[in-house]
C-alpha positions, 0 to 999 in steps of 0.5 A: 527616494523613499525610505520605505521598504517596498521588497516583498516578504521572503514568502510572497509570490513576487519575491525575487529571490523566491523559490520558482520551481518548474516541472522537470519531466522527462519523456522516452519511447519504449516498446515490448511484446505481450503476447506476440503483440508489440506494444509500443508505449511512451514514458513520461518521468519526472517532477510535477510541481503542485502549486496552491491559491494565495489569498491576503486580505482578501485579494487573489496573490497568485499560485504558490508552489509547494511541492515537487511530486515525482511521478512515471506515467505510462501511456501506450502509443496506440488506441484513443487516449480519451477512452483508455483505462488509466490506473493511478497507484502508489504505495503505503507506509506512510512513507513509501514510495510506489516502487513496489508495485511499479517494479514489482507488478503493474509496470512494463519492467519489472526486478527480479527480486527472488522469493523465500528460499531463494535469495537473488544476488547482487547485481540484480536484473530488470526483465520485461514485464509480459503481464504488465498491466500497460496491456489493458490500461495506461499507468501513473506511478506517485510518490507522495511528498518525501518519497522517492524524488519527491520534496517540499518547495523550497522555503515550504514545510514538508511536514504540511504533507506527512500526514492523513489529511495533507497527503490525502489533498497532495496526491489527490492534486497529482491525479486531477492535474495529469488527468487535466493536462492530458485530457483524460477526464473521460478515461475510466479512472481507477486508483491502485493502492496498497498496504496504507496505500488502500487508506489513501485510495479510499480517502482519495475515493470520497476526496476526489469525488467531493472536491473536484467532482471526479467519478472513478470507475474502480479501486485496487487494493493490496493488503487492504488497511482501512481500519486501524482498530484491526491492527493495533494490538492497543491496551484493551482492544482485543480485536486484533488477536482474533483476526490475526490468528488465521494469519498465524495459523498459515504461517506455521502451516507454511513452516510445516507445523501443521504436518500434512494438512491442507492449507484450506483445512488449517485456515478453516479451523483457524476462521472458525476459532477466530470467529466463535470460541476465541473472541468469546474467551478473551471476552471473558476474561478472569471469569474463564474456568481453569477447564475453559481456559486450558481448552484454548490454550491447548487451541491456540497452541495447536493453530499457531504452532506455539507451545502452550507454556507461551500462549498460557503466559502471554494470557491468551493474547499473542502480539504480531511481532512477537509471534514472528520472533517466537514461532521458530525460535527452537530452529534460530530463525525469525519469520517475516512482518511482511511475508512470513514465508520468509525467515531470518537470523537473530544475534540473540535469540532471547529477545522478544521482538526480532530486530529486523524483518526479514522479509523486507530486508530480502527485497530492499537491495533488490527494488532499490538498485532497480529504481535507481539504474532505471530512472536514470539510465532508461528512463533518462531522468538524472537527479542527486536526491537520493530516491527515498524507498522507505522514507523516516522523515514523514513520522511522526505521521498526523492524524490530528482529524481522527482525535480522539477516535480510532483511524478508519477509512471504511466510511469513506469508502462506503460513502464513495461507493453510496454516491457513486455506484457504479464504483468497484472495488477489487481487494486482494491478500495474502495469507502469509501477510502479517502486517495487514491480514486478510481476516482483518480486512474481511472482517471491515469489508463485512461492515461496509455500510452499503446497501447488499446490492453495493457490496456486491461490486467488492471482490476478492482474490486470494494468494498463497504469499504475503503483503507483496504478494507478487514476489512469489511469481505464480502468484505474481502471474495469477494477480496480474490476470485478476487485476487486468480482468477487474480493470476490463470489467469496470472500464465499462467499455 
């Protein structure tokens, strides 16, 4: 007998002992009617676990798993599958779950979740969805690792995935393993991302493409961020002041600080301003007259519906969350991050910066019971883990690849669309948005490096709501009938 120890390493595929974990799907049969139309449909729920070649010394050790990805597909029972559309979407964050967007806009149920003003009570409702995007194309819900029901493998480090790169590759594997196992690689393919989701998209646009030669047909992007530069109100960049400021202008408008003028005449100014005079002034600093100054001050003022006392203080440069702290703080009110139609209450309103937002606390209970009744009791799939809605333990997020520089995604996205360009990109936004505002977005847009003639397969639709746009219902049923139209259109079928 050998006294040498032959047990395979704790982390060794062949270990006994090691972590085996299989995917736990679970499939339900379902139908509802769009349009006098029954569709009947199938609802394929669970974790997928996402394995990785292990190489040693140059020798072939096998497939490690390293990840449960929870997933919902939906795919309609009728049609050929091979030439059905299929829309792969997920939420942002970093650390979000694509509950949102499944229960809020593209799936076959949806909560009702109330709007501003009109706060739903517990217990909340599931209805059916009649301008479920199910109708036109088939629909893959992900949740990246550490959200929802997705986890790390056993023995595996979560943090490998909390960040740009590793989920970039975790979520871009879920896509080519699906659409492998379901013969699906001569479907038109789009993604649907929003808020950091569009950061994800247009990364997984140029990934997927690159790494696995997959062509897609089309991006949705919702509340588009696809350069940080936009957003971050950082010591010496001014940027952001500017392109928030038609945000801020339609969210006093909507608080009627703007009396009876037209949201369109307000945002018109305000774009102008933001464009022109605003940007020159900030520019220039302490070399601005003290006539200069007063003049916008007073423009300032008029637009975000602030007293000319604040912008004069904070030198011209209101921060995002302050403004949502300030704007009706002579009405003991804050205004939503997210949506800013919504307002909220403060224990002190002398702080500077509110200490919720009350746009996301008025939808959390709502999209959080839903996804917990559904997956469970009509999805029919049971788990402990608690569905992680916003999840805390991807932060820190990394962004090691963009050290040294800002985060910026609009080079991928104009990389895609060069090598392949027959790929379309449909953006909307919301006015009332004050995490990721529309003149922002636009403004990146505007700076895509592509020829004239790519920039012409981006399009934009506008709503008179905030990040979830869809939870003001004439906007829900107007985004519905514009993003089912673009996946028509693109489908190229």
């Amino acid at each position: 007998m050998s006294d040498k120890d032959t047990t395979p390493a704790p982390d060794s595929p062949d270990a006994p002992n090691a972590a085996t974990p299989e995917d736990d799907l679970v499939t339900t049969s379902h139908s509802i009617t769009v349009k006098r139309r029954k569709l009947n449909y199938t609802a394929t729920t669970g974790r997928v676990v996402l394995r990785e070649e292990v190489v040693e010394d140059g020798k072939f050790q096998g497939l490690r798993p390293r990840a449960e990805v929870f997933l919902t597909a939906y795919t309609a029972d009728d049609g050929d599958p091979a030439t059905r559309p299929v829309v792969f979407a997920f939420n942002g964050g970093p650390g979000s779950a694509s509950v949102w967007l499944h229960l809020g806009l593209f799936g076959p149920r949806r909560v009702v979740s109330g709007d501003a003003g009109e706060p739903v009570p517990p217990p909340y409702e599931l209805v059916d969805n009649a301008e479920t995007l199910l109708a036109h194309s088939d629909l893959v819900f992900i949740d990246p690792v550490s959200t929802g029901y997705s986890r790390a493998a056993e023995g595996e480090q979560p943090g490998r995935f909390h960040g740009f790169q590793g989920d970039v590759e975790s979520v871009g594997e879920v896509i080519r393993l699906w659409t492998s196992r379901n013969g699906r690689w001569l479907s038109p393919k789009f993604l649907a991302g929003e808020s950091y989701g569009t950061t994800r998209a247009a990364a997984l646009a140029e990934h997927l493409q690159q790494r696995h030669g997959m062509y897609l047909n089309g991006l949705v992007l919702i509340s588009a961020v696809l350069d940080f530069a936009t957003l971050d109100f950082n010591e010496g960049n001014d940027l952001p002041y500017s392109l928030f400021l038609p945000t801020y202008a339609a969210i006093a408008h909507h608080h009627g600080l703007h009396g009876d003028r037209e949201l369109a005449d307000v945002l018109a100014e305000a774009e102008e301003f933001a464009a022109e005079d605003y940007p020159w002034a900030l520019a220039r600093g302490s070399r601005l007259t003290d006539e200069e100054r007063a003049g916008v001050v007073a423009r300032l003022a008029a637009l975000t519906g602030l007293s000319e006392d604040y912008v004069d203080r904070v030198d011209l440069r209101i921060e995002h969350v302050r403004f949502f702290t300030e704007l009706l703080r002579p009405r003991r009110r804050t205004v939503g991050r997210l949506d800013g139609r919504f307002t909220g209450w403060e224990s002190d309103y002398g702080r500077e910066l509110f200490s919720e937002d009350p746009s996301y606390s008025a939808i959390l209970g709502p999209y959080s019971a839903a996804l917990n009744h559904y997956a469970r009791v009509e999805l029919g799939y049971e788990s402990d883990l608690p569905y992680e809605i916003i999840s805390r333990a991807v932060h820190p997020w990394s962004y090691k690849e963009f050290e040294g520089a800002h985060v910026t995604v609009a080079n991928k996205l104009a990389a895609a669309m060069r090598a392949n360009p027959h790929l379309k990109v449909h953006v909307a936004f919301g006015y009332h948005d004050g995490a990721t505002p529309y003149y922002a977005a636009e403004h990146v847009l505007a700076h895509l490096k592509v020829p004239r003639e790519l920039a012409e397969n981006v399009e934009s639709a506008y709503y008179p709501a905030g990040h979830m746009m869809y939870v003001h219902e004439e906007s829900r049923v107007q985004q519905s009938k514009d993003i089912a139209a673009f996946v028509r259109t693109a489908s190229n079928r």
